[in-house]
C-alpha positions as CSV (number, residue, x, y, z in Angstrom):
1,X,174.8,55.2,-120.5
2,X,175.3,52.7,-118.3
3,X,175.7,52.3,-114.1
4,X,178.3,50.4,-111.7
5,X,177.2,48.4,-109.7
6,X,178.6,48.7,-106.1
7,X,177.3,46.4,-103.8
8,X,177.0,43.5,-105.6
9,X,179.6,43.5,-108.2
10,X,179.6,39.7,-108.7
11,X,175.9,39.8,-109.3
12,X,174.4,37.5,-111.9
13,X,171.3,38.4,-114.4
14,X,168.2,35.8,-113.3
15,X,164.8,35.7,-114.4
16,X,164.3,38.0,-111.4
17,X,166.0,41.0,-112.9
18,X,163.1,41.9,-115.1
19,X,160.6,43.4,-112.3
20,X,159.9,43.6,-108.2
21,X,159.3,40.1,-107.8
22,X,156.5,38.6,-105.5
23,X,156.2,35.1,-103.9
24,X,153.4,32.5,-102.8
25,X,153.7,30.1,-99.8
26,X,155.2,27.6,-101.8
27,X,158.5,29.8,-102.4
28,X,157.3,30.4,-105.9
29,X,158.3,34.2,-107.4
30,X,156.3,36.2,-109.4
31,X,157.7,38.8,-111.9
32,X,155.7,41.5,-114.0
33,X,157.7,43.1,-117.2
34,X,155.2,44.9,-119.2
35,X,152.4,42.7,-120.6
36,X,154.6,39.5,-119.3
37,X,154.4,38.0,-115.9
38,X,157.1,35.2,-115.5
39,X,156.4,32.7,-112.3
40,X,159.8,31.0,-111.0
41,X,159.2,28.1,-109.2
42,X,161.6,26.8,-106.2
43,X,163.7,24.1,-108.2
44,X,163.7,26.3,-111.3
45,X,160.8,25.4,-113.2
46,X,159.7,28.8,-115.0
47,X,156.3,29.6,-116.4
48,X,155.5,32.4,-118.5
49,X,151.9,33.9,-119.3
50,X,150.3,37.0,-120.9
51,X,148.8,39.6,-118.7
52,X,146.7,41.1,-121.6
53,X,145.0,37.7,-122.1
54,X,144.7,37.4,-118.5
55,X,143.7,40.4,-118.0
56,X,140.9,40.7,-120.7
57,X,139.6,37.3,-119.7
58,X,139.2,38.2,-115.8
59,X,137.9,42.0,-116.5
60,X,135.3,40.6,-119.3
61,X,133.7,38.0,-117.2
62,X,134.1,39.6,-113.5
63,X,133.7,43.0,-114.3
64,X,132.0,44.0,-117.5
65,X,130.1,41.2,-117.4
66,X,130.6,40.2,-120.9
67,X,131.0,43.0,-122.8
68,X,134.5,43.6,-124.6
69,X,137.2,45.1,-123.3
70,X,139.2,47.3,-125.4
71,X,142.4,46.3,-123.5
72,X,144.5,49.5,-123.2
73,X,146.1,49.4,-120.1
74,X,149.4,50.8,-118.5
75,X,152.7,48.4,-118.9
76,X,154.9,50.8,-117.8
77,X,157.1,51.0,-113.9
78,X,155.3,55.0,-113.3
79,X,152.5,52.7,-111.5
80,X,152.3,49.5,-109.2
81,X,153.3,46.6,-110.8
82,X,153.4,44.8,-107.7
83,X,153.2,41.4,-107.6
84,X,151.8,40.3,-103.7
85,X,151.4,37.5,-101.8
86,X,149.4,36.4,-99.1
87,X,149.9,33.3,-96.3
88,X,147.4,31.4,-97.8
89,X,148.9,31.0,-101.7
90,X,147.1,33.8,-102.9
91,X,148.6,36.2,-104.8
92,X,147.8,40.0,-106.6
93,X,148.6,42.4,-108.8
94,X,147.0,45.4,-110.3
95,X,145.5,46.7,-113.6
96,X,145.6,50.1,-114.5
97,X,143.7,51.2,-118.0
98,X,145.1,54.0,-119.7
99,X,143.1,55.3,-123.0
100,X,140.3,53.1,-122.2
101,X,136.9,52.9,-121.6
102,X,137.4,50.7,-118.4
103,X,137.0,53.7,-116.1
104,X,138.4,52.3,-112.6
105,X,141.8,50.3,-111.5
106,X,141.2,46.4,-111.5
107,X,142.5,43.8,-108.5
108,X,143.9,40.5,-110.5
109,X,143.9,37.6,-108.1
110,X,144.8,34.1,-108.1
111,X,144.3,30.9,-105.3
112,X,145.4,28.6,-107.8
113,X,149.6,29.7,-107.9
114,X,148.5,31.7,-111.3
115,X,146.6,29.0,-113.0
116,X,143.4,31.0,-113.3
117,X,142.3,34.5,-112.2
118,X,139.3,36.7,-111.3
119,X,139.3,40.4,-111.0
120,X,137.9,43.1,-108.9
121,X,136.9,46.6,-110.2
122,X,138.3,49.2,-107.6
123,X,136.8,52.8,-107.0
124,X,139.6,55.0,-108.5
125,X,141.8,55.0,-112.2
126,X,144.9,54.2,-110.2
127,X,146.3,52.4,-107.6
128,X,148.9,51.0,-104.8
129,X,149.1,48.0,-103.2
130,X,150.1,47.3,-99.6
131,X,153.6,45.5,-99.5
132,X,155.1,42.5,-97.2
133,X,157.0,44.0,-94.4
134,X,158.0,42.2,-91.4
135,X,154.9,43.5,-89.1
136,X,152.1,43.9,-91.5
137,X,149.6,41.3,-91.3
138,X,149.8,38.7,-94.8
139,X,147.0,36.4,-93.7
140,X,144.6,38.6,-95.6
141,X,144.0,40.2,-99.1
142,X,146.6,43.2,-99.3
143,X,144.9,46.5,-98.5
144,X,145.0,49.5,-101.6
145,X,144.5,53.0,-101.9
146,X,142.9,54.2,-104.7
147,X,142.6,57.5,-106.2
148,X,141.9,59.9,-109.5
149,X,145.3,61.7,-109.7
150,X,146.2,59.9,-113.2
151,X,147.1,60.5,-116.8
152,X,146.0,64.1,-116.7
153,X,143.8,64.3,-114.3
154,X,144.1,66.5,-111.1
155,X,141.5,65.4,-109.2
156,X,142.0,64.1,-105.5
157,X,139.6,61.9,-104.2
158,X,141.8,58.9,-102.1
159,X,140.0,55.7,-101.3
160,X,140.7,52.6,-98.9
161,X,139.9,49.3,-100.4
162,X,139.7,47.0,-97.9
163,X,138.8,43.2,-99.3
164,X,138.0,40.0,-97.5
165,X,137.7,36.3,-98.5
166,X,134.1,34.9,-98.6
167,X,132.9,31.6,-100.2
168,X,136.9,31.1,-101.8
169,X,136.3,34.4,-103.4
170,X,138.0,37.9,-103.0
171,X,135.5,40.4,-102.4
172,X,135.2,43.8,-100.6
173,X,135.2,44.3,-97.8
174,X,132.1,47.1,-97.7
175,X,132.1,50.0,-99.8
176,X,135.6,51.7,-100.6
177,X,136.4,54.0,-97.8
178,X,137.0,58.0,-99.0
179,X,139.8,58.9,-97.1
180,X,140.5,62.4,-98.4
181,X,139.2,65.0,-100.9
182,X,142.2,66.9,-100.9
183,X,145.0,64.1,-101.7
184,X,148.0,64.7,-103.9
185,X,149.1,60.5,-103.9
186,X,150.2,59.7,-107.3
187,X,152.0,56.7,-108.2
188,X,155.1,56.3,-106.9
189,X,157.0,56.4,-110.0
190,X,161.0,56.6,-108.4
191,X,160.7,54.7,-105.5
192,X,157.9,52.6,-103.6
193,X,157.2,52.4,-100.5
194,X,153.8,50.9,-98.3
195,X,151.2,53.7,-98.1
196,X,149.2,51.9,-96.3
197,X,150.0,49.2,-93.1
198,X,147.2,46.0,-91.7
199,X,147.8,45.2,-87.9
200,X,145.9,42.7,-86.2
201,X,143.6,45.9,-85.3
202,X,143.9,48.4,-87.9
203,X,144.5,49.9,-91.2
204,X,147.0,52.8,-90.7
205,X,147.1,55.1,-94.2
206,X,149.8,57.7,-95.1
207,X,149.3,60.3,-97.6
208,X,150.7,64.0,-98.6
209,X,147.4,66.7,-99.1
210,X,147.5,70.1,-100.3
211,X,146.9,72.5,-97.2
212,X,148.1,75.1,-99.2
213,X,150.3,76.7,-96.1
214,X,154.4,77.1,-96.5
215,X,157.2,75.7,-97.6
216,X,157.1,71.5,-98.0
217,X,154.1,68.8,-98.4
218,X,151.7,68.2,-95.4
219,X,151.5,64.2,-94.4
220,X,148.4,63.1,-92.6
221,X,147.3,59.3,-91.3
222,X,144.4,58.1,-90.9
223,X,143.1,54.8,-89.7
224,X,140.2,52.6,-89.7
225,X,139.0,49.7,-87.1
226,X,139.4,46.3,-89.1
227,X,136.4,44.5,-87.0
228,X,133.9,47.8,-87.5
229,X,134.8,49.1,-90.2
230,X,135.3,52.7,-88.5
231,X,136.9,55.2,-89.5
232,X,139.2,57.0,-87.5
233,X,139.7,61.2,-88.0
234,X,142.6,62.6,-90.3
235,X,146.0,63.1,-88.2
236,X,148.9,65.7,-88.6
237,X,152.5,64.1,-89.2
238,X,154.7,66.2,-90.3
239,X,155.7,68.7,-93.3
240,X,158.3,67.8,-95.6
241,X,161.9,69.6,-96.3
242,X,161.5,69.9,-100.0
243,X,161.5,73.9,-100.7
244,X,158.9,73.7,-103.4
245,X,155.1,73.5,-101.9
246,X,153.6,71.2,-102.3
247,X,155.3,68.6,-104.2
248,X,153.8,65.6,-105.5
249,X,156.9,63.4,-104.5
250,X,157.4,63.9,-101.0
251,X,155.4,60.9,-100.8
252,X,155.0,59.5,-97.0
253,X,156.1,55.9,-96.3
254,X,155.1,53.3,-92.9
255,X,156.4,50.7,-91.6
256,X,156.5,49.4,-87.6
257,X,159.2,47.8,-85.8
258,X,159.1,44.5,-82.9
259,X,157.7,46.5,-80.2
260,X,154.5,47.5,-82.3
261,X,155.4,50.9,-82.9
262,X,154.5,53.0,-86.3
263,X,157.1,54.7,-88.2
264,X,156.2,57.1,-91.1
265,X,158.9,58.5,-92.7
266,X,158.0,61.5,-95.3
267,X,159.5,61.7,-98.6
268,X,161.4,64.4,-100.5
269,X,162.7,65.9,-103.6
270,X,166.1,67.4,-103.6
271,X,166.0,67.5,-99.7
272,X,165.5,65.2,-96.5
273,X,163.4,62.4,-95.4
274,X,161.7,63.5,-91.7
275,X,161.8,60.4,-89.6
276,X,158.2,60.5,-87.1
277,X,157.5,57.6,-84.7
278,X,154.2,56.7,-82.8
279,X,153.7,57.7,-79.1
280,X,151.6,54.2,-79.2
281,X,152.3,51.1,-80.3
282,X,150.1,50.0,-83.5
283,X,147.5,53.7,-83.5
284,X,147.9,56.7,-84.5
285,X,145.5,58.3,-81.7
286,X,148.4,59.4,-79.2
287,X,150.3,61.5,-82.1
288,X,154.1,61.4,-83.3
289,X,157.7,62.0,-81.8
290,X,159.4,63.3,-84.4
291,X,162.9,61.9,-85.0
292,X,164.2,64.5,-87.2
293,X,165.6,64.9,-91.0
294,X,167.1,61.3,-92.2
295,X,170.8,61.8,-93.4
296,X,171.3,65.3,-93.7
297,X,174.5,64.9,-91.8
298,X,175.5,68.5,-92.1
299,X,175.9,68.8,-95.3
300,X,173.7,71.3,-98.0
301,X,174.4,68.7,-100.8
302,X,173.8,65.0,-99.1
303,X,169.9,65.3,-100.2
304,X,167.7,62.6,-101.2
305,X,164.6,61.7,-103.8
306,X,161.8,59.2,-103.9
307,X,161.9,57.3,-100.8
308,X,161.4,53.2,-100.4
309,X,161.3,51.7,-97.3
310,X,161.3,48.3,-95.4
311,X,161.7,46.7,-92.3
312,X,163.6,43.6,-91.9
313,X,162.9,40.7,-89.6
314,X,165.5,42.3,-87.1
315,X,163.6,45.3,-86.9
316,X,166.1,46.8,-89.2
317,X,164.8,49.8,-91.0
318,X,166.2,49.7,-94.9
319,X,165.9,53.0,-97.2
320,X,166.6,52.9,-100.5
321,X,166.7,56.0,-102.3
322,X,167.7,58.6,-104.9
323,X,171.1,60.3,-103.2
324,X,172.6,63.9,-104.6
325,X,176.1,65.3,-103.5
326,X,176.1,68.5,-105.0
327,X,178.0,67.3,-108.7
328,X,174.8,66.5,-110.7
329,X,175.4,62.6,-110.2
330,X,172.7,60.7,-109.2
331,X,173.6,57.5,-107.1
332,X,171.3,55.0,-106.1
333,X,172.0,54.9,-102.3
334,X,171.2,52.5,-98.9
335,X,170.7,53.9,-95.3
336,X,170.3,51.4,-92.4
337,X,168.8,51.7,-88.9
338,X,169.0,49.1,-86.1
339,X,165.4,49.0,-84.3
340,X,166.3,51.5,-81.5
341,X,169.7,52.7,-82.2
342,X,171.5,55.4,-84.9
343,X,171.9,55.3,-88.3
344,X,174.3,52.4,-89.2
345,X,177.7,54.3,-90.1
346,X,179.4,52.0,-93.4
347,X,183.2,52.0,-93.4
348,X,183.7,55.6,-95.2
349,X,182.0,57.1,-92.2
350,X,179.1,57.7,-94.3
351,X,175.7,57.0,-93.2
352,X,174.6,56.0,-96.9
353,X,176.2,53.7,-98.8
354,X,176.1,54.0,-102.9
355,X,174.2,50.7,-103.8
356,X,174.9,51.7,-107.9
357,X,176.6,54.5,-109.1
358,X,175.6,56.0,-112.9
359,X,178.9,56.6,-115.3
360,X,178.0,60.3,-116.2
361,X,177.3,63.6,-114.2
362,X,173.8,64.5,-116.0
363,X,170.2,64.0,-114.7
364,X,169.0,60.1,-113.5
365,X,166.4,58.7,-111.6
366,X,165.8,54.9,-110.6
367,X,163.0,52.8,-110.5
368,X,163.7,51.1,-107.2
369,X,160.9,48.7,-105.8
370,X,162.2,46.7,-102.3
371,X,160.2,44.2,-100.9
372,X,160.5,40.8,-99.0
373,X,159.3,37.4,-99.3
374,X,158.2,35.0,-96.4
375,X,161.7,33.7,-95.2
376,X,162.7,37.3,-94.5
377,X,164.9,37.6,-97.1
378,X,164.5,41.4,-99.0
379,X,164.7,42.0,-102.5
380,X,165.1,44.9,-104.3
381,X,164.5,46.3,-107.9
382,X,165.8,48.9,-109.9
383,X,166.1,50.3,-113.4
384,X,168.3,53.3,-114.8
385,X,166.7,55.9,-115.7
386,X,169.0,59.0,-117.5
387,X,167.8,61.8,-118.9
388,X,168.6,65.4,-120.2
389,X,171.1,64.0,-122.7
390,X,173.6,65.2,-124.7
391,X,172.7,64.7,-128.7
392,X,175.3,61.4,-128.8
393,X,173.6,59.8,-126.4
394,X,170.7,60.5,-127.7
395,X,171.6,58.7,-131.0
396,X,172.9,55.9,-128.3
397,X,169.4,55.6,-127.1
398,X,167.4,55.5,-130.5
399,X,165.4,59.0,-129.0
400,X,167.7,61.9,-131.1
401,X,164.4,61.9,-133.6
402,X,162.2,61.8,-130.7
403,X,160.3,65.0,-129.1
404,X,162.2,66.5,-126.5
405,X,162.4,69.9,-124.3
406,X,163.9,72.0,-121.9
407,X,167.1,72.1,-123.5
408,X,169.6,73.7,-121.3
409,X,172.6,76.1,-122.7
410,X,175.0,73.5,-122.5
411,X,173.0,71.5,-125.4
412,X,171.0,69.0,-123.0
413,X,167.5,68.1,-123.8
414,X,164.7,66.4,-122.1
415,X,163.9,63.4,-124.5
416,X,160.5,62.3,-123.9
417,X,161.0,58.7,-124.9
418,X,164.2,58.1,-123.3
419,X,164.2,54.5,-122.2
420,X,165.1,52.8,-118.5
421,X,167.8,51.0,-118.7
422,X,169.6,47.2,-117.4
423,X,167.3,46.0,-114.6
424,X,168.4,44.2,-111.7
425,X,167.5,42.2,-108.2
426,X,169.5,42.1,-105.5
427,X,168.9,39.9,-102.7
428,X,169.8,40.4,-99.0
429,X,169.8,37.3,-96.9
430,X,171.4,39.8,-93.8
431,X,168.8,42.3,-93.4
432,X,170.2,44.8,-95.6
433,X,174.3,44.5,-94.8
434,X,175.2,42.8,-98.0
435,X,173.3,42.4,-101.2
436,X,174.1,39.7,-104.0
């Protein structure tokens, strides 16, 4: 039950290992692991503090106005536990109840490096939060979509929060903005990526609807004028190559590279990423080129799951992502893409390289998160996450007593409570070549 670790096999365990770390102006990282958010400062001083207490102070006074919380909230990596920065010292992260009577998702803030914090009710249970990248505007608050698909419910209602700064406080920006009634954005639970992406100009957002026509997942974009506050019509992309329709994980991810242009590239399950480019830099107005399926290489087997995505300072385009070949192993795997030339080829020929490889041929997903902080440099986080087990390693895992179901012929179950396993950051200093 355990993984190799390919590209970084000197690697050593740091604070950072525990979740997708964040960072202030000051260099500072900040790292969510449950209820626990651990800052690391730049010569090593560490601080840890309680996100329930946080939490439960900062929703009481900013949002119920004094009434008591009940405090049920969701620790787990199936949503955002982002940590963001902005280039003024502020930093985010988001609160999503589960079980409770706090109805709506919850912004955390801090302009103090974490030494106090206020809160902001958003419209929707759940939530995302807009990522550094190297062309995304972090002067200002991060944007966030919010929306209703969340712990058993089904219903799609998709909202743009846009906040601004007024008087030293985070507030919004107007009203949330309904983007869709049709959206089928959940949180990404294998793999993050931005859904949304701040220019100077605009607010670009990417999400997968139910259309209800073919095979794959219809990705639209839609965009609204930061000065006016308009908001622009809903805009084709493309359909995803995953067989089943729709599916819930072909979950689209933007970006942009130096010369302004957009890149949405839509996710899969058990298929291929479609690579779609803007015809104008920084809008969505003119349309898409599209640029084709991302690594299929030929092959019926080389397919791909839950898509992450970020551009390096270089304009290099990094995807991390769930990789299949065809034997039921599950690797954790890199591609690479220069701004304006092919897929990098690593020295097996190979367009993607195996970043961590699992030691058994049954089910897996990873919990990857990649993001950057202000020097460039990009980090990325992963857990192990194996499943349909045998009954020994069931016992190995402490979940043989444990509900479980779909059990195969070849005596593999489904274990409910099976755990994620032996975190790790790595750290790329190159823009994605080498990772330590």
């Amino acid at each position: 039950m355990s993984y190799t670790l390919e590209a970084a096999e000197r690697h050593r365990a740091t604070l950072l290992d525990a979740g997708s770390p964040g960072f202030d102006n000051s260099g500072s990282a900040y790292v969510r692991s449950g209820g626990v958010l651990t800052i690391v400062r730049p010569r090593r001083a560490v601080r840890t503090l309680d996100l329930d207490e946080i939490a439960r102070a900062a929703i009481e006074r900013d949002v119920l106005k004094g009434e008591r919380w009940d405090g049920l909230w969701d620790k787990g990596t199936m949503v955002d536990t982002s940590v963001v920065g902005d280039a003024e010292g502020r930093v985010y992260t988001l609160i999503i109840p589960r079980y409770s009577k706090l109805r709506s998702a919850v912004l955390l803030w801090s302009a103090d490096r974490g030494r106090t914090w206020h809160a902001v009710a958003l419209a929707g249970r759940n939530a995302t939060m807009e990522r550094p990248d190297s062309y995304n505007d972090h002067g200002a608050p991060p944007t966030i979509l919010s929306f209703e698909r969340y712990g058993g419910r089904t219903e799609r209602r998709l909202w743009l929060e846009r906040l601004t700064v007024s008087e030293d406080r985070i507030v919004p920006a107007g009203p949330p903005l309904l983007l869709s009634d049709r959206s089928l954005l959940v949180g990404n639970h294998s793999g993050a990526a931005n859904s949304t992406f701040t220019t100077r100009d605009r607010i670009i957002a990417v999400y997968d609807v139910d259309d209800g026509l073919g095979q794959g997942t219809l990705s639209v974009a839609r965009e609204v004028d930061r000065t006016t506050g308009r908001l622009g019509p809903e805009r084709q992309v493309g359909r995803s190559t995953t067989a089943q329709a729709p599916d819930m994980h072909d979950i689209p991810a933007i970006t942009a590279g130096p010369d302004g242009h957009l890149v949405v590239m839509i996710g899969a399950h058990h298929a291929w990423f479609l690579m779609f480019r803007s015809r104008q830099p920084g809008t969505t107005a003119g349309g898409w080129i599209p640029e084709g399926p991302v690594g299929k290489e030929g092959s019926a087997t080389g397919t791909y799951s839950y898509i992450s995505l970020a551009t390096s300072r270089d304009g290099t385009m990094n995807v991390v992502a769930r990789g299949e070949d065809g034997r039921a192993r599950y690797s954790l795997v890199q591609l690479r893409k220069p701004w304006g030339k092919p897929w990098t080829r690593w020295p097996n020929g190979s367009i993607r390289r195996v970043l961590a490889e699992p030691n058994r041929a049954h089910y897996a997903a990873w919990r990857q998160r990649m993001t950057m902080d202000l020097a460039g440099q990009l980090y990325l986080n992963f857990r192990y996450y194996p499943n349909m087990l045998t009954d020994a390693e069931a016992r190995t895992l402490g979940v043989a007593g444990g509900p479980r179901k779909d059990c195969d012929k070849g005596g593999l179950c489904w274990y409910a409570d099976a755990p994620e396993l032996t975190p790790r950051t790595l750290v790329s200093s190159d823009n994605g070549v080498s990772w330590r």
